[in-house]
Backbone of each chain as ProteinMPNN parsed JSONL, in Angstrom:
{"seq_chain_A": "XXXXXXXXXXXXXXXXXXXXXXXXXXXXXXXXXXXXXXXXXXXXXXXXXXXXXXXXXXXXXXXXXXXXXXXXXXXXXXXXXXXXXXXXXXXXXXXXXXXXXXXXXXXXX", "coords_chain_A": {"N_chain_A": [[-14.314, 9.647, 1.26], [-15.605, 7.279, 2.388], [-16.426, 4.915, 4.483], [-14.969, 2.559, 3.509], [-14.05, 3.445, 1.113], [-11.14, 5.722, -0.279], [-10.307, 8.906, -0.997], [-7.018, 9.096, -1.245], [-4.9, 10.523, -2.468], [-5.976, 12.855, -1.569], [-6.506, 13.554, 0.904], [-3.886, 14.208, 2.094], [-2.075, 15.537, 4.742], [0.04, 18.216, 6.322], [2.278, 19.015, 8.896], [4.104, 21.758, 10.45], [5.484, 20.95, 12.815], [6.7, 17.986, 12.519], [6.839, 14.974, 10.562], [3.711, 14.435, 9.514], [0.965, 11.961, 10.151], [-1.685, 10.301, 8.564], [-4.36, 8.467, 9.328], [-5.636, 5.676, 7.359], [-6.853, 3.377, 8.135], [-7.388, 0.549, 10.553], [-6.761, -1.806, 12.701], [-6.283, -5.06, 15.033], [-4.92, -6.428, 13.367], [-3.416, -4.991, 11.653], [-1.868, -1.778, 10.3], [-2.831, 1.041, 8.244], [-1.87, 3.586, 6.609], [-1.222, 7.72, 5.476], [1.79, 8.943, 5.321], [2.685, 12.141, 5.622], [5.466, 14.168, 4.786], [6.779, 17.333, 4.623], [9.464, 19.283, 2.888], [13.123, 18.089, 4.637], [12.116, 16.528, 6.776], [11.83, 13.851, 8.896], [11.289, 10.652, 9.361], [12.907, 8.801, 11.987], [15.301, 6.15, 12.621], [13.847, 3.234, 13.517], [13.232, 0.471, 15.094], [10.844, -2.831, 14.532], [10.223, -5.508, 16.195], [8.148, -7.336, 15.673], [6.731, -7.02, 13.089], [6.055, -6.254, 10.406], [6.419, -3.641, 7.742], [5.582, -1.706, 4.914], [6.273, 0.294, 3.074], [5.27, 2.733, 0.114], [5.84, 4.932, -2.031], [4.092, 8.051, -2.849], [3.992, 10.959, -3.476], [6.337, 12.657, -4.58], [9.538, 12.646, -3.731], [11.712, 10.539, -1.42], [14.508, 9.569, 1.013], [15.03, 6.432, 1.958], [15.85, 3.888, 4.444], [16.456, 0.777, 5.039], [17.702, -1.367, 7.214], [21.284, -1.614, 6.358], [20.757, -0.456, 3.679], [20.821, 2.258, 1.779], [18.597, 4.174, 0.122], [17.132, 6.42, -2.827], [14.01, 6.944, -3.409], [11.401, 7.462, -5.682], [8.31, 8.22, -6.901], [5.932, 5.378, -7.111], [7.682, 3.564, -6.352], [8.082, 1.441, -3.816], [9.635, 0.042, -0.388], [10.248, -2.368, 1.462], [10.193, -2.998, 4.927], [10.957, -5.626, 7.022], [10.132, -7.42, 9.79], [12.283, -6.442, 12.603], [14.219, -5.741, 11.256], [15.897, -2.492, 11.057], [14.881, 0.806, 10.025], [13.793, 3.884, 8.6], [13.105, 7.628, 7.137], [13.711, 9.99, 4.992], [12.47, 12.819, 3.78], [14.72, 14.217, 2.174], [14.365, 16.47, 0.037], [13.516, 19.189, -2.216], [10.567, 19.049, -2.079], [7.478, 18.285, -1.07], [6.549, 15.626, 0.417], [4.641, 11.901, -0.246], [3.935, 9.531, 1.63], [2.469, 5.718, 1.419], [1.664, 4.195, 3.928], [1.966, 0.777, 5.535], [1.418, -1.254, 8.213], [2.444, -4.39, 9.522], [1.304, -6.953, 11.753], [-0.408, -4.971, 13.733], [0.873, -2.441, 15.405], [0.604, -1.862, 18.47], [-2.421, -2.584, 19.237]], "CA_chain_A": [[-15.378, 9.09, 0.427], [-16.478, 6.989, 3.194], [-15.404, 3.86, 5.306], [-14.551, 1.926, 2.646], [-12.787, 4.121, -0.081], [-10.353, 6.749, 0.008], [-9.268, 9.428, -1.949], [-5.795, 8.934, -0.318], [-3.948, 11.493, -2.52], [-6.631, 14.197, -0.983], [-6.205, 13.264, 2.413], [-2.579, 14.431, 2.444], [-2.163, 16.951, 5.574], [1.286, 18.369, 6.742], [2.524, 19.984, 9.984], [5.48, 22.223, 10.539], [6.655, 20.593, 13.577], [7.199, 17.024, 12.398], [5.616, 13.766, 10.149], [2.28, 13.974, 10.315], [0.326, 10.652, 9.847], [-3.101, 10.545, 8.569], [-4.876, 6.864, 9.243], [-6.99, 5.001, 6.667], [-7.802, 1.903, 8.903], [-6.609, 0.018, 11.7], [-7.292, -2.866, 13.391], [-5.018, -5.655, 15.312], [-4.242, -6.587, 12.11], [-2.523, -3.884, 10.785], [-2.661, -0.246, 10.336], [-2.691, 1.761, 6.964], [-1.702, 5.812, 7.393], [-0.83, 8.519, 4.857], [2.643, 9.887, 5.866], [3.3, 13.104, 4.834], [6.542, 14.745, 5.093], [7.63, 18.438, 4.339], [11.22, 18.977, 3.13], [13.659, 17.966, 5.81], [11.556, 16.013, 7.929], [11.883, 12.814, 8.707], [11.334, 9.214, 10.458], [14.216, 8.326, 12.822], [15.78, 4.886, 12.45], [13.361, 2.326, 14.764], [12.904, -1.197, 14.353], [9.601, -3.413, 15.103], [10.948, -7.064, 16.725], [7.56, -8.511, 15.507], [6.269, -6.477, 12.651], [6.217, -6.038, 8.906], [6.338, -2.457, 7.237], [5.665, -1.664, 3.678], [6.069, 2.437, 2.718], [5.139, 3.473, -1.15], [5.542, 6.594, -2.495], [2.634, 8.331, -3.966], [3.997, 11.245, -4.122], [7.383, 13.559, -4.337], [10.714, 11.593, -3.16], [12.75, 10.753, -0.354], [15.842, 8.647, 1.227], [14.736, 5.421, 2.729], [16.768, 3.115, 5.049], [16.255, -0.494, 5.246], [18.94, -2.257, 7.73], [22.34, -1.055, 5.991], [21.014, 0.537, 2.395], [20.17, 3.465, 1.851], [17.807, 4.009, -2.018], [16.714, 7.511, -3.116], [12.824, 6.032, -3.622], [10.373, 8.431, -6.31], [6.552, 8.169, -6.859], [6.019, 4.385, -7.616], [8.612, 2.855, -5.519], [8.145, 0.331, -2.931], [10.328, -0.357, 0.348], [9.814, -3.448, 2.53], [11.07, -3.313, 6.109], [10.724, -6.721, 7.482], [10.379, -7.471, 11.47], [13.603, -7.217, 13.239], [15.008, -4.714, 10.209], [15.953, -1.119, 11.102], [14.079, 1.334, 8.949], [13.941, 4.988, 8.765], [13.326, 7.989, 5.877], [14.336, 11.137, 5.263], [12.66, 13.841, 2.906], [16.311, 15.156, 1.544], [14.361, 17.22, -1.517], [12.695, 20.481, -1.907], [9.467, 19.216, -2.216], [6.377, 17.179, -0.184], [6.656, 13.846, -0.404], [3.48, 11.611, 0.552], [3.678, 7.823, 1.362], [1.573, 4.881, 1.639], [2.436, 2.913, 4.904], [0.947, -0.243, 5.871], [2.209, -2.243, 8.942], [1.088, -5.854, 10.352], [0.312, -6.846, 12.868], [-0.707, -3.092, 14.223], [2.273, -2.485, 17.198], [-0.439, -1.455, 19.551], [-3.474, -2.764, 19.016]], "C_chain_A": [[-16.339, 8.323, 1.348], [-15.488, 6.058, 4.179], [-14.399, 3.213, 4.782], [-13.449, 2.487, 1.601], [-12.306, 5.399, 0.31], [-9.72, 7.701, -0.75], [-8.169, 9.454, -1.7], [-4.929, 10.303, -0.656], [-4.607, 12.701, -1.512], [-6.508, 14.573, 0.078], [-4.812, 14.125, 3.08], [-2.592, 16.034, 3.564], [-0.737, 17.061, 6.233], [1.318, 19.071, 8.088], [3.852, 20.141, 10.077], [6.299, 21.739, 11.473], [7.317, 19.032, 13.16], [5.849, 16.587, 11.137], [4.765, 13.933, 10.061], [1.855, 12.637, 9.151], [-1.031, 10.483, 10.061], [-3.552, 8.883, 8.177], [-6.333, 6.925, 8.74], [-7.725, 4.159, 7.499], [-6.543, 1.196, 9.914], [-7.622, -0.789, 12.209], [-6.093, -3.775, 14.097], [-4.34, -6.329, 14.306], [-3.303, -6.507, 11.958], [-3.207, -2.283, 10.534], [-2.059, 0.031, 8.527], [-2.567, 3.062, 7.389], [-1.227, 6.434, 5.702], [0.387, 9.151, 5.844], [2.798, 11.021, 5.046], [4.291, 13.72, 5.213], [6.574, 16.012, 4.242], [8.934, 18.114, 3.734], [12.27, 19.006, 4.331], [12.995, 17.734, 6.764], [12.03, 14.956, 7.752], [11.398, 11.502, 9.969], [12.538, 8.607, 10.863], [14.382, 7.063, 12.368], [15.019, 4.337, 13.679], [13.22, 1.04, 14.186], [11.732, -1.797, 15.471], [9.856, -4.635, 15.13], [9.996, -7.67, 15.878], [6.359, -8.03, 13.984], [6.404, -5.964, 11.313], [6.064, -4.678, 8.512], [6.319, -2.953, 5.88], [5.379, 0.293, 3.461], [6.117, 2.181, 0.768], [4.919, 4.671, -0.948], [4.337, 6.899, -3.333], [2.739, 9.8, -4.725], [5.472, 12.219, -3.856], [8.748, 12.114, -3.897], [11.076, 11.825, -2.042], [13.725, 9.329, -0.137], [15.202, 7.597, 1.636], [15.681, 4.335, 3.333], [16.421, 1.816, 5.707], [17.826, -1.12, 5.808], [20.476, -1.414, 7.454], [22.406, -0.664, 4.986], [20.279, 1.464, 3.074], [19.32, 3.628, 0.091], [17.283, 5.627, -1.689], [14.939, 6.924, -4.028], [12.101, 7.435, -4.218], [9.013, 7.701, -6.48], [6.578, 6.66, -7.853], [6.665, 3.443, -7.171], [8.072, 2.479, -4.235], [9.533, -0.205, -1.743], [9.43, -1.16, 1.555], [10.971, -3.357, 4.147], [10.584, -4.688, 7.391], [11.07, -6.552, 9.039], [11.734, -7.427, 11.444], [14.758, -6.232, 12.383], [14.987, -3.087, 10.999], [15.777, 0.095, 10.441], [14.041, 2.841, 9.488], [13.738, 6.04, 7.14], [13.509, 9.222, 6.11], [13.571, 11.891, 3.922], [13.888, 14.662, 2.723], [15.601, 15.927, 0.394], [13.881, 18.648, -0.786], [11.547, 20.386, -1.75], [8.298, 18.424, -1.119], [6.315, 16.152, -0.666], [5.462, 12.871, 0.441], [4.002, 10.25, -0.017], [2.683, 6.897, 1.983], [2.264, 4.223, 2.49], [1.151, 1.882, 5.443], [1.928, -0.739, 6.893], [1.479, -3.345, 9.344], [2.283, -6.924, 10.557], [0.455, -5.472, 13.383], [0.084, -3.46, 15.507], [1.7, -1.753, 18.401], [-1.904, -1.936, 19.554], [-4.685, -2.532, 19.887]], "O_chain_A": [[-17.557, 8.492, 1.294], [-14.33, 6.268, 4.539], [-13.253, 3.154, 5.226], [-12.319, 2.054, 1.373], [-12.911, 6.117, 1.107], [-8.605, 7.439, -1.202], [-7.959, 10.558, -2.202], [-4.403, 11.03, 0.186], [-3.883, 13.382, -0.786], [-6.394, 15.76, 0.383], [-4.723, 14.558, 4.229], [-2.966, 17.171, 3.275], [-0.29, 16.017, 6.706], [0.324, 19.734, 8.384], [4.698, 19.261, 9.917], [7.522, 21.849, 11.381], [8.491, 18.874, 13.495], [4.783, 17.115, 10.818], [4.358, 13.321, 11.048], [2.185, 12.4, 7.989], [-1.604, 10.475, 11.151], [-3.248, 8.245, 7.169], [-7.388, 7.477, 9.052], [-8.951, 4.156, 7.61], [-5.318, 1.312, 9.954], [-8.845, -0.65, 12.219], [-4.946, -3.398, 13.86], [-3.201, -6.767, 14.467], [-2.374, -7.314, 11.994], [-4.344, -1.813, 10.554], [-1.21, -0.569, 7.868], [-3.091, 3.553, 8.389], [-0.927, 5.623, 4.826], [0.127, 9.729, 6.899], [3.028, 10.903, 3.843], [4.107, 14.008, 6.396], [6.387, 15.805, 3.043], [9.507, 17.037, 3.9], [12.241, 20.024, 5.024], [13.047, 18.5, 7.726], [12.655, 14.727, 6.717], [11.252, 11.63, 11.184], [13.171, 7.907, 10.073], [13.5, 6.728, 11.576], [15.33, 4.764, 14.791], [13.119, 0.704, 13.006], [11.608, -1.513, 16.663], [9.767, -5.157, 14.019], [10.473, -8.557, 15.168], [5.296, -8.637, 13.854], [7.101, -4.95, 11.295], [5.162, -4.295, 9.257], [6.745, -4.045, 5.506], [4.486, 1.103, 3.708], [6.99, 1.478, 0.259], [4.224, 5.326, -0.171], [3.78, 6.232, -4.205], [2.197, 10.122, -5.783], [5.616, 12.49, -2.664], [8.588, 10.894, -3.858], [10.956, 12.917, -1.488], [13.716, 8.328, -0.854], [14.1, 8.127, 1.776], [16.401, 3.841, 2.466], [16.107, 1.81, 6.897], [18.818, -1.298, 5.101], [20.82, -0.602, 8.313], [23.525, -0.326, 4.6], [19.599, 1.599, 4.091], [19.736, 3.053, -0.914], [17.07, 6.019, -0.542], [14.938, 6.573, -5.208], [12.118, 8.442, -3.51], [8.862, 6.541, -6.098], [7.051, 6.636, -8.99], [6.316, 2.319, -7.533], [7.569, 3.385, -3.571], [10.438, -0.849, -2.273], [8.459, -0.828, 2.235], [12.17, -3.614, 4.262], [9.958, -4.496, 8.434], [11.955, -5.83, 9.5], [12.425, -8.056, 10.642], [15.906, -6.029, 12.779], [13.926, -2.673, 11.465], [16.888, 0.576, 10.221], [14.232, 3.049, 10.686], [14.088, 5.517, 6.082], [13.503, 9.67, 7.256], [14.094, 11.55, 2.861], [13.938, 15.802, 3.184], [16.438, 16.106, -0.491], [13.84, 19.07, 0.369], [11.007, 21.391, -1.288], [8.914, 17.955, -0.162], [6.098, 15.753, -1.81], [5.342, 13.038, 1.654], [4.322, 9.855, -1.138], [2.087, 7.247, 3.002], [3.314, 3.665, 2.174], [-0.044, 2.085, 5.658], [3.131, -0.716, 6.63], [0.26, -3.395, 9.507], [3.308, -7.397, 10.065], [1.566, -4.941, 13.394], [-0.019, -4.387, 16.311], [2.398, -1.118, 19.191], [-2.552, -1.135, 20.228], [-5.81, -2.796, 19.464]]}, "seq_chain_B": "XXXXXXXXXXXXXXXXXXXXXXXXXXXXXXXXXXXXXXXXXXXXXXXXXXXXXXXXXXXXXXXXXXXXXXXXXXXXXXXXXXXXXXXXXXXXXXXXXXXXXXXXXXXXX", "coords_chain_B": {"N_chain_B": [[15.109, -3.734, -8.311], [15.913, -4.4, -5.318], [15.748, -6.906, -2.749], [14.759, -5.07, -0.673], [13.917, -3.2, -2.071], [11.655, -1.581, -4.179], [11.205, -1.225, -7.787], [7.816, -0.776, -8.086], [6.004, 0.188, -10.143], [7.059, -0.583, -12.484], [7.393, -3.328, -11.974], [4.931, -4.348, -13.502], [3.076, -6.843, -15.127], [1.118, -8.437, -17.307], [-1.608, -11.411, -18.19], [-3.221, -12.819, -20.157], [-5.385, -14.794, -19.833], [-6.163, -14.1, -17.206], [-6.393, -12.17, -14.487], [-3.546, -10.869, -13.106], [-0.678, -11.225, -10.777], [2.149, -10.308, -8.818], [4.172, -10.928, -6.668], [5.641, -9.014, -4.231], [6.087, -9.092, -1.708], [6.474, -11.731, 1.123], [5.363, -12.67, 4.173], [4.879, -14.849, 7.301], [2.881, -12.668, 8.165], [2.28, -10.762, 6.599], [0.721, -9.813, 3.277], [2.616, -8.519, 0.049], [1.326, -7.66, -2.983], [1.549, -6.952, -6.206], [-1.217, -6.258, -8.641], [-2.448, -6.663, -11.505], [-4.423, -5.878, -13.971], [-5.929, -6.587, -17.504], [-8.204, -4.738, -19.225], [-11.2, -5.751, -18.803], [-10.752, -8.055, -17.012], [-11.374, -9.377, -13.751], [-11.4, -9.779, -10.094], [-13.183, -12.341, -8.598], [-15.701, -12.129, -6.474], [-15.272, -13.014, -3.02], [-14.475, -13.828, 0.351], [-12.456, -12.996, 3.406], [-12.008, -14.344, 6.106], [-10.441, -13.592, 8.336], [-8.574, -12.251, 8.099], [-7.81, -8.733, 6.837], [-7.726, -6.525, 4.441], [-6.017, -4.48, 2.059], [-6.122, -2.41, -0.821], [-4.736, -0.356, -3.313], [-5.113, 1.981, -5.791], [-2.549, 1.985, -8.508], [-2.746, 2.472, -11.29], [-4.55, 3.525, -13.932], [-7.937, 2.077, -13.432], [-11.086, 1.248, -11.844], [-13.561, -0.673, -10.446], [-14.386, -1.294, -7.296], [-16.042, -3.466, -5.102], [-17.386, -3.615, -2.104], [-18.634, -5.581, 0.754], [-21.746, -4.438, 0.32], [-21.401, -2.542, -1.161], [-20.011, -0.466, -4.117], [-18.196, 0.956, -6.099], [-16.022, 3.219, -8.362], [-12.687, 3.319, -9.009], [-10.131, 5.291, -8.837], [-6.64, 6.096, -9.688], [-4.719, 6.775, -6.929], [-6.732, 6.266, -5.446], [-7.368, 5.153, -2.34], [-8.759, 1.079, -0.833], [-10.749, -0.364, 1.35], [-11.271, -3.657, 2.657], [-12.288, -4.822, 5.256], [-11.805, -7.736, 7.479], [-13.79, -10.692, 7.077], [-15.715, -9.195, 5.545], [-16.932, -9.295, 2.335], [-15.506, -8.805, -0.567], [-14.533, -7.468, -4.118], [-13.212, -7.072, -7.442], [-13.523, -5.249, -10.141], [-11.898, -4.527, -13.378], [-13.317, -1.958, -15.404], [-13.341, -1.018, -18.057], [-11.31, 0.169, -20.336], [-8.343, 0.415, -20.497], [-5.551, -0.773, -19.09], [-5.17, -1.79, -15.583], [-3.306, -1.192, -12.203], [-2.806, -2.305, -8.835], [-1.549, -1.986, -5.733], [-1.407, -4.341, -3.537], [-2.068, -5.209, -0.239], [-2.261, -7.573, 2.522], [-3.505, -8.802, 5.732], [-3.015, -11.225, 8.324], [-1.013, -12.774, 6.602], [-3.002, -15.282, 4.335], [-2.323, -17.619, 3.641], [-0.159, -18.988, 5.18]], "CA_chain_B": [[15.667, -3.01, -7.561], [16.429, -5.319, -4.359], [14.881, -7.464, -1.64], [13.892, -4.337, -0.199], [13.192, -1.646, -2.293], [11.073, -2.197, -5.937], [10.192, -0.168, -8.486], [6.322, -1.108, -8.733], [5.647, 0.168, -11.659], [7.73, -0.93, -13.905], [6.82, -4.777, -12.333], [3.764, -4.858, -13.708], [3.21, -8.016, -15.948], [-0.693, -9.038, -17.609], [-1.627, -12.337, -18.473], [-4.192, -13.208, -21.23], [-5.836, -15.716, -19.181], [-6.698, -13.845, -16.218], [-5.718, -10.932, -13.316], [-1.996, -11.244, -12.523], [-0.669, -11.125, -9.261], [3.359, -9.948, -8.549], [4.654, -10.891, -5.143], [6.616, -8.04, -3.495], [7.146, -9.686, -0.274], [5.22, -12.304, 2.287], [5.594, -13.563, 5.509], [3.311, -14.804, 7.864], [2.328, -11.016, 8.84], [1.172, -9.896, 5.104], [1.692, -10.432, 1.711], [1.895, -7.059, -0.617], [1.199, -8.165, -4.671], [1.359, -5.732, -7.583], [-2.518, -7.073, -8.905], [-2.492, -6.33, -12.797], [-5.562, -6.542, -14.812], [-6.532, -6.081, -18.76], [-9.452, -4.455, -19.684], [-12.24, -6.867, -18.394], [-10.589, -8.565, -16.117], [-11.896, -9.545, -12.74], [-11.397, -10.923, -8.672], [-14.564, -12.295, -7.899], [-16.578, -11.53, -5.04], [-14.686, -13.469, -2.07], [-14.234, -12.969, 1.741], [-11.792, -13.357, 4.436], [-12.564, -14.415, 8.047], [-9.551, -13.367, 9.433], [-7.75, -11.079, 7.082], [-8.039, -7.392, 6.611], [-7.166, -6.364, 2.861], [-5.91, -2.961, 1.265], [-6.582, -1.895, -2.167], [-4.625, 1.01, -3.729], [-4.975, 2.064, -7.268], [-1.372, 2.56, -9.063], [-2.706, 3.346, -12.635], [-5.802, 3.002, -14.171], [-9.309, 2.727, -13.246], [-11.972, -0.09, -11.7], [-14.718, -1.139, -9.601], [-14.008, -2.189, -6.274], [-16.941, -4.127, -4.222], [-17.084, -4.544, -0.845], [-20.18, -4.991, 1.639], [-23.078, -3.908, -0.349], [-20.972, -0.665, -1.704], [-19.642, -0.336, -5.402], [-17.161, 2.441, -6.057], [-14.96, 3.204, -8.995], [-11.646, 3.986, -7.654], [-8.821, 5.673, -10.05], [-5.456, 6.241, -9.291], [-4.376, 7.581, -5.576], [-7.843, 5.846, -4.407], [-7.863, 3.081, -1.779], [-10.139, 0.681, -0.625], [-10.524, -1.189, 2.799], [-11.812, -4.184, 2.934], [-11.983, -5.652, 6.558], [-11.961, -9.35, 7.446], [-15.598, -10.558, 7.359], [-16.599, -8.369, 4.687], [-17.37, -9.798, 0.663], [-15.2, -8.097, -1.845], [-13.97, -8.027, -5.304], [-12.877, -5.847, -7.941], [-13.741, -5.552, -12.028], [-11.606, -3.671, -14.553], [-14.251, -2.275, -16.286], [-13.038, 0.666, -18.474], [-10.802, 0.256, -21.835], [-7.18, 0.736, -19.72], [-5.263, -1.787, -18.207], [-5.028, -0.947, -14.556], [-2.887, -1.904, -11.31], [-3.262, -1.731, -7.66], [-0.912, -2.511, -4.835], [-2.273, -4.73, -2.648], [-1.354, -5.898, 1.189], [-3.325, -8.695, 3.002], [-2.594, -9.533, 6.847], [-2.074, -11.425, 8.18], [-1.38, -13.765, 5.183], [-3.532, -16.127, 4.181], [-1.823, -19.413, 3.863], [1.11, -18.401, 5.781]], "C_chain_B": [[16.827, -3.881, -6.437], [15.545, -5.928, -3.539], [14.203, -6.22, -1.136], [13.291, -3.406, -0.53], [12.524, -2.213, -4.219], [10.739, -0.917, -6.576], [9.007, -0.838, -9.204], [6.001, -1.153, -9.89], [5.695, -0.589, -12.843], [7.371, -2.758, -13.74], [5.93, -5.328, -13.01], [3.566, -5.8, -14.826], [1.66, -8.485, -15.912], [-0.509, -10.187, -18.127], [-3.207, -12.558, -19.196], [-5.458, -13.423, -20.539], [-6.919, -14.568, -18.3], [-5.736, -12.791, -15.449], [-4.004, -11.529, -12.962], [-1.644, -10.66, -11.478], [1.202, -11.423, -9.326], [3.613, -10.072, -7.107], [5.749, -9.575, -5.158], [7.755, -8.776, -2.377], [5.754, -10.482, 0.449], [6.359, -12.629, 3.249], [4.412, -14.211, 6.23], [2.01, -13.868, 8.575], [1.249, -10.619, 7.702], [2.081, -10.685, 4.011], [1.369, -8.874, 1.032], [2.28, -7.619, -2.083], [1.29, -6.76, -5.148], [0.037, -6.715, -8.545], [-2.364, -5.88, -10.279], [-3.601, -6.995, -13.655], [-6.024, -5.427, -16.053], [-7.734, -5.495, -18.588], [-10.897, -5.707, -19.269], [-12.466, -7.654, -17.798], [-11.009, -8.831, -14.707], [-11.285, -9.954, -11.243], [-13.011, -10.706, -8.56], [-14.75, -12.068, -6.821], [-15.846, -12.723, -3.987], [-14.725, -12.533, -0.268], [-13.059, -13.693, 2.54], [-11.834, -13.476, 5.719], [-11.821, -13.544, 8.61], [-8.436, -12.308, 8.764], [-8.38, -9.573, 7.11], [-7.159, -7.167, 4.947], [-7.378, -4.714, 2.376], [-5.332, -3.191, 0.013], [-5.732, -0.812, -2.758], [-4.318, 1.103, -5.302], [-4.045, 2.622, -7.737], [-1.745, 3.42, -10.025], [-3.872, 2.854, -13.091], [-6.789, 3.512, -13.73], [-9.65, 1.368, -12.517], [-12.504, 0.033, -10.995], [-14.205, -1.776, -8.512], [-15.619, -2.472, -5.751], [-16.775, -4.035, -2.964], [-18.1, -4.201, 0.122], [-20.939, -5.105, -0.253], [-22.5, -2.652, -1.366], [-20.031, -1.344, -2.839], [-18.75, 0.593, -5.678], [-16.407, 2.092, -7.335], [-14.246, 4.355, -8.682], [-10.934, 4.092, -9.09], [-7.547, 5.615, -8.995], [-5.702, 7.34, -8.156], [-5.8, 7.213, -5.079], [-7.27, 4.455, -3.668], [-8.559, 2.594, -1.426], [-9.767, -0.454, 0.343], [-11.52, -2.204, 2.391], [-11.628, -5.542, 4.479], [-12.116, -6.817, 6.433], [-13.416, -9.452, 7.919], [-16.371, -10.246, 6.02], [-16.372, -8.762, 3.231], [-16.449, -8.617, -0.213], [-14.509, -8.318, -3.151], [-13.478, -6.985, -6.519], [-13.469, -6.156, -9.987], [-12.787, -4.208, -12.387], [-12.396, -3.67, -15.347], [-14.419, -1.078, -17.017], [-11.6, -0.45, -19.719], [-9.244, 0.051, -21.161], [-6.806, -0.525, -19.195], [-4.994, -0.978, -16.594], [-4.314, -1.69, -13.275], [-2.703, -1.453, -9.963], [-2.121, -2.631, -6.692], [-1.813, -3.032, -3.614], [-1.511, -5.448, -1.204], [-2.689, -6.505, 1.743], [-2.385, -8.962, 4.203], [-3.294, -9.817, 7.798], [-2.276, -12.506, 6.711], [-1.642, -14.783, 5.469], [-3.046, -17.59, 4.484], [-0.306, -19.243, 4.231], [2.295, -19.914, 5.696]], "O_chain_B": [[18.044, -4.006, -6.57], [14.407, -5.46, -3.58], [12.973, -6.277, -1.157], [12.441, -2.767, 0.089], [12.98, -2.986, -5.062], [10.204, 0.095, -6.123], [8.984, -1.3, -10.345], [5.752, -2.122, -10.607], [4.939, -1.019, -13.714], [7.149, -3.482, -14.71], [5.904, -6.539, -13.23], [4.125, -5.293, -15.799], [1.052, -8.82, -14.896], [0.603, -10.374, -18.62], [-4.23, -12.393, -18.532], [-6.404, -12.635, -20.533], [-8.073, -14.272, -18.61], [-4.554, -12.612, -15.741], [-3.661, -12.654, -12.598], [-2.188, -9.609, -11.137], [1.63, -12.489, -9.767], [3.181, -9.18, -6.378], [6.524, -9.323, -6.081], [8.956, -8.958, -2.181], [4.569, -10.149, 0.427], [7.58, -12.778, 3.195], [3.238, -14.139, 5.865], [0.931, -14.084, 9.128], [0.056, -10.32, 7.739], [3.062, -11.407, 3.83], [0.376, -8.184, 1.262], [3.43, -7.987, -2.32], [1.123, -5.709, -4.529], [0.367, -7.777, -9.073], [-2.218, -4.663, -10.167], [-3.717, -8.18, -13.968], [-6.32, -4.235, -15.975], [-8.354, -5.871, -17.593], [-11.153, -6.494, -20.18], [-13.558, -8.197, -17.633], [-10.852, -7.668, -14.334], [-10.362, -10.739, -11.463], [-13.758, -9.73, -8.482], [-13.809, -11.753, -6.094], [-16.063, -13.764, -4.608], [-14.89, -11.374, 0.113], [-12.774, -14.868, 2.308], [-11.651, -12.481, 6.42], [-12.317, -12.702, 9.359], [-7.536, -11.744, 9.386], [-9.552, -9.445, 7.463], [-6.113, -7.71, 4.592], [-8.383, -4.004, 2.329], [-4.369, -3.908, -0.257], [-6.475, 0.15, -2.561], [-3.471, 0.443, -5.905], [-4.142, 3.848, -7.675], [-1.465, 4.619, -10.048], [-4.259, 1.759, -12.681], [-6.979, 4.711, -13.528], [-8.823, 0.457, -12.485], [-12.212, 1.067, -10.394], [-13.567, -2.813, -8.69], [-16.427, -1.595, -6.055], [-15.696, -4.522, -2.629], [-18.472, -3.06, 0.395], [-20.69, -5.595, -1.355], [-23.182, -2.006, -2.162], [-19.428, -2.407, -2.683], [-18.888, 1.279, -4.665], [-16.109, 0.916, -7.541], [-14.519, 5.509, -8.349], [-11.043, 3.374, -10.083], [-7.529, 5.2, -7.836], [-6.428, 8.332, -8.198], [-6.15, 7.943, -4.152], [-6.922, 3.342, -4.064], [-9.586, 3.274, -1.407], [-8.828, -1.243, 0.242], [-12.55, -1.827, 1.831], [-11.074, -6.637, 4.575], [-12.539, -7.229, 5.352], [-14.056, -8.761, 8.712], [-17.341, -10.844, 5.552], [-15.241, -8.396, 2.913], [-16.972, -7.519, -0.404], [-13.892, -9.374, -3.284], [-13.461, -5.826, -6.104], [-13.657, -7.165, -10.668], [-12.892, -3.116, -11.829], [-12.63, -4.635, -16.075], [-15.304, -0.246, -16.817], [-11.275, -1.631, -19.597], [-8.927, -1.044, -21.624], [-7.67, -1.336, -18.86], [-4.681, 0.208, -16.494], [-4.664, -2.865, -13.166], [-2.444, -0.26, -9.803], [-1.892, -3.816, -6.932], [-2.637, -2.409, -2.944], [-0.487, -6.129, -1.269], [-3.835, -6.112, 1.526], [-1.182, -9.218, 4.155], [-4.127, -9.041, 8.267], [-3.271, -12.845, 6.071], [-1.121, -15.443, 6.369], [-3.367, -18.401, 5.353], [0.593, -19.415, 3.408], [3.452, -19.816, 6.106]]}, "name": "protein", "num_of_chains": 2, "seq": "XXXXXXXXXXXXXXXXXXXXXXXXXXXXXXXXXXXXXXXXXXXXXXXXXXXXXXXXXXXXXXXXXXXXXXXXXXXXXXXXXXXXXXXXXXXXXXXXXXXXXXXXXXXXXXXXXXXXXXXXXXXXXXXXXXXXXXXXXXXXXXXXXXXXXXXXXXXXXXXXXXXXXXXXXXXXXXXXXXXXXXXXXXXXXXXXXXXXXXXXXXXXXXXXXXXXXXXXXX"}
């Protein structure tokens, strides 16, 4: 739409070899991205010493792993992975699953 | 749900008065609200020096501001508003409507 607004669902772009991650905005802030996942892709278990995560679903499901749960998270759901937490997700379905990630402070700036 | 995982949706809670505002989670990195507003409801026009602020529309409809630019954003739109930059939002459509919002780092940490 422009700088400012986003159709976000529209945005959604996949690739067969992994994740792909399509960025709204960034700054040292924090970054915003569209993840999209295929079925059976996923984000490894990493943790950010100094760095806040927030993933929503927008759209399809998948596993998510905060520290030592595990939650089966659908369109509407919210997972917080706080600095210092070990975080990770897993499309386990049949279908495309698209999430909203925000992190801050941006881990590169 | 739990400390780490929510189901958004279903938080959502309006208040007569004025826009309602659901903590998720803060620290001194971000804060992410569930922002719930009736039919007519408002955030006025405001800015942040030092903040960066994302917008995303759960359900609903509304007017976001920011800069000079106007937009009505529906569901699966988001909306950047960098630190620096004037923005605000109106519900201005018949619907109640709610938007996940992250701010970082947070304000009054």
């Amino acid at each position: 739409m422009d700088v400012h607004f986003h159709d976000t669902t529209a945005m959604a772009r996949f690739a067969a070899e992994k994740m792909a991650k399509v960025n709204l905005f960034e700054s040292p802030r924090l970054f915003c991205d569209l993840y999209c996942l295929e079925p059976g892709q996923t984000q490894k278990d990493h943790v950010h010493a100094d760095n806040d995560k927030i993933y929503h679903v927008l759209s399809g499901a998948c596993t998510v792993r905060i520290g030592d749960q595990r939650r089966r998270l659908t369109t509407g759901h919210t997972a917080v992975a706080p600095a210092g937490i070990v975080h990770g997700l897993d499309n386990d379905t049949d279908a495309r699953t698209t999430l909203l990630v925000v992190m801050a402070p941006h881990p590169s700036p």
